[in-house]
C-alpha positions as CSV (number, residue, x, y, z in Angstrom):
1,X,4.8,15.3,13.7
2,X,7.6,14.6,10.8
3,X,9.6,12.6,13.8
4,X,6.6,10.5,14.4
5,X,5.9,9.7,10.8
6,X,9.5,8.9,10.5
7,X,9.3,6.1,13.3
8,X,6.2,5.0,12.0
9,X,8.1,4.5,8.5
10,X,10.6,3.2,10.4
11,X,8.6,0.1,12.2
12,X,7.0,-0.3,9.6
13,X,10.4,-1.0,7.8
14,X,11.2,-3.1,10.4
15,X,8.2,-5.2,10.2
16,X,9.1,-5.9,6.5
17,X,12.1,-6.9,7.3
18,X,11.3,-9.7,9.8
19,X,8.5,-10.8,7.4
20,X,10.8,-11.1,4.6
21,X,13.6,-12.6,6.5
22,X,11.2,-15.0,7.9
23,X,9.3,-16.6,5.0
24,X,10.4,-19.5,3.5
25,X,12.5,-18.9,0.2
26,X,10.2,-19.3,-2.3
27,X,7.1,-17.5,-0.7
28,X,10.0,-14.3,-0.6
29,X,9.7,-11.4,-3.6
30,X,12.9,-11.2,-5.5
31,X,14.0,-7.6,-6.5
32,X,16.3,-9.3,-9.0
33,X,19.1,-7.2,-7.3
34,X,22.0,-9.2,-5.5
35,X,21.1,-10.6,-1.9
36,X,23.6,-8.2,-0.1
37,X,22.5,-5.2,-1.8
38,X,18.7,-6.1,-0.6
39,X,20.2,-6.2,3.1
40,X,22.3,-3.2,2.9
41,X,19.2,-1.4,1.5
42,X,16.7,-2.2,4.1
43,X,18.8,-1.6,6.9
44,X,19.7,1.6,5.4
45,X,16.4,2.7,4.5
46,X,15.4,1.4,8.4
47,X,18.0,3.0,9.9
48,X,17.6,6.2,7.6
49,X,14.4,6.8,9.0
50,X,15.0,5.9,12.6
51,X,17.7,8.4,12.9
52,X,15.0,10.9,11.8
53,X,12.6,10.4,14.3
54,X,14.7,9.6,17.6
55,X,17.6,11.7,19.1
56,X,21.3,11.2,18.3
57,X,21.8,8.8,21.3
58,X,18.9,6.6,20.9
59,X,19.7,6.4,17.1
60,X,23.0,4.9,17.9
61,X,21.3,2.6,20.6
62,X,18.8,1.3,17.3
63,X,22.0,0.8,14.9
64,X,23.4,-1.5,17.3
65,X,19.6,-2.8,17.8
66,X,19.5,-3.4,14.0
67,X,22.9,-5.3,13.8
68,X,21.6,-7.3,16.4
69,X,18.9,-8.8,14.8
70,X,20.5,-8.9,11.4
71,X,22.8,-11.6,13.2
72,X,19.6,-13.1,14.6
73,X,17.8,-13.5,11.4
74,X,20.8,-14.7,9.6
75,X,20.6,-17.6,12.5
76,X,17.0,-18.3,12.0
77,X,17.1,-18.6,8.3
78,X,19.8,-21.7,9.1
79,X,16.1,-23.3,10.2
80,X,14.0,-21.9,7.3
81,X,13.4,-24.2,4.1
82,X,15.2,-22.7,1.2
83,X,16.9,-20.1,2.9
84,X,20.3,-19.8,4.5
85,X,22.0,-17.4,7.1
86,X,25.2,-16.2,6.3
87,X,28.4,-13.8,7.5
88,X,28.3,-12.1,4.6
89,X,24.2,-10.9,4.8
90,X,25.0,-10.2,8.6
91,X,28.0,-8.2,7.3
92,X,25.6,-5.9,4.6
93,X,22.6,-5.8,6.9
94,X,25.1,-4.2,9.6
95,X,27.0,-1.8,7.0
96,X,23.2,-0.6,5.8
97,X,21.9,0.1,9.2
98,X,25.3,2.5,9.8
99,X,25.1,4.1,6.6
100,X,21.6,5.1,6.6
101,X,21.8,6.1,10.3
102,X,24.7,8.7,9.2
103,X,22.5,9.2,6.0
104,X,19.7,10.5,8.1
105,X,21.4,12.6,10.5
106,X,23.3,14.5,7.8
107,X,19.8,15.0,6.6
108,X,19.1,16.4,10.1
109,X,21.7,18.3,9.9
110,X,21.0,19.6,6.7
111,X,17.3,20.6,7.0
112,X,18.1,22.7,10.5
113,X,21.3,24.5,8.7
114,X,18.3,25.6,5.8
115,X,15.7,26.4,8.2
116,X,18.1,28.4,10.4
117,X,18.8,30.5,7.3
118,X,15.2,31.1,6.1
């Protein structure tokens, strides 16, 4: 049950992301927070809860998914009014979808080491 809430949280993530990357610029929310920090963020939080609810090798399979379409996002806001793709978005988007990856299977790791004990 917590893995499949997890991958629903994590499509659901996902869906957000392709929303937001896809609207033209001025229909987007802005957090006020730089643009790279927004990317690192999402993919973090994306991949963060994809690594808890898939095993350790499809988790690695969905980081590489996630860099993927960071780079085609950052492409198709090239053709977007009032947005623009850059190196630098792909580069955060990338970096956030790694870090929350390892985030979330330290958490793994964490929560079996606990319930092992107790």
């Amino acid at each position: 049950m917590f893995e499949n809430i997890a991958r629903a949280l994590a499509i659901a993530c996902t869906i957000a992301i392709l929303y937001l990357s896809l609207v033209p610029g001025e229909l987007r929310p802005q957090s006020g927070a730089s643009g790279h920090f927004e990317h690192f963020m999402a993919y973090a939080g994306t991949a963060f809860f994809f690594a808890l609810g898939t095993h350790m090798r499809q988790g690695i399979a969905l980081v590489f998914a996630l860099a993927l379409l960071s780079g085609l996002l950052e492409i198709a806001q090239l053709y977007i009014p009032n947005r623009t793709g850059e190196w630098p978005g792909f580069a955060a988007s990338s970096l956030g979808a790694l870090v929350g990856f390892i985030a979330g299977t330290l958490t793994l790791h964490m929560r079996d080491r606990i319930w092992r004990k107790g």
